[in-house]
N, C-alpha and C positions, 0 to 999 in steps of 0.2 A: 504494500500500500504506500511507503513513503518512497520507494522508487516511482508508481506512477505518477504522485504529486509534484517531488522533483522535477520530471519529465516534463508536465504540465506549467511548472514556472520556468523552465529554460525555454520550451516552447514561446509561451508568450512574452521573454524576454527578448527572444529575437524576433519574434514577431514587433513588439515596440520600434527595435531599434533599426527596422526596415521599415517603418510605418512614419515614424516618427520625422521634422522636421533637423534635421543634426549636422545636412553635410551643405556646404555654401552652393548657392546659384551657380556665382562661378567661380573656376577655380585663382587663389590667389596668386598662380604663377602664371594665368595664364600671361598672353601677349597682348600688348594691344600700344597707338598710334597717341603722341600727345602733342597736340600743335599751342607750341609754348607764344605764338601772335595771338592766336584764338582763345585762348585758354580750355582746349577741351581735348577732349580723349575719345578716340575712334577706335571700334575694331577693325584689325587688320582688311578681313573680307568687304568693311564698308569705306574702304581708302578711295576708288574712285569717285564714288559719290558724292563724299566728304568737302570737295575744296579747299584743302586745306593749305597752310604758307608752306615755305621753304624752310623754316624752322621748327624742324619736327623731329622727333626723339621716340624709341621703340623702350618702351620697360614694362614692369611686370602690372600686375590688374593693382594688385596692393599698393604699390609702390605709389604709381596712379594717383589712387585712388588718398592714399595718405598723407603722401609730402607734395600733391601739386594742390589736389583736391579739385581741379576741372570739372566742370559739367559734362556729362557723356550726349556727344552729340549725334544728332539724326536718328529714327525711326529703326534703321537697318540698326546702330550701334547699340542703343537700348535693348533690342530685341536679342541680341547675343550676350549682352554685358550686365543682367540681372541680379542686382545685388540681395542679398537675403536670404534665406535657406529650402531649401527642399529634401524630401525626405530621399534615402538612398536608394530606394525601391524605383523612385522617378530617375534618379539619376544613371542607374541601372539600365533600365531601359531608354535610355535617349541613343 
């Protein structure tokens, strides 16, 4: 009996922690574009769109996101560059 209850809370402990909200939108190493005229931050794949100046600098999402703190610009970069968390079960499957 206190093996199947064991079983029962490891089950729903992983079951939590696939369910649950825990691993970032995105990731902090990703890459992405920061045009230091504009003050904003583009993902890579939204660089033509973008317009961006001649002074522009490639670092990581965090880096970004903490020592310039830019606005994420355009529709295309927001949609790739989702700050907040999702659960790992979504991320799993993308």
């Amino acid at each position: 009996m206190k093996k199947l209850i064991v079983l029962i809370i490891l089950l729903a402990a992983v079951v939590l922690i696939l369910v649950l909200p825990l691993a970032p939108e995105t990731s902090d190493t990703e890459r992405v574009i920061v045009d230091h005229t504009l003050k904003v931050t583009v993902h890579p794949a939204c660089f033509e769109e973008a317009g961006l100046t001649n002074y522009i600098d490639e670092v990581s999402f965090s880096n970004a996101m903490e020592n310039y703190g830019y606005e994420i610009s355009g529709e295309c970069s927001e949609e790739k560059l989702k700050e907040g968390r999702a659960s790992i079960l979504s991320k799993i499957m993308e």
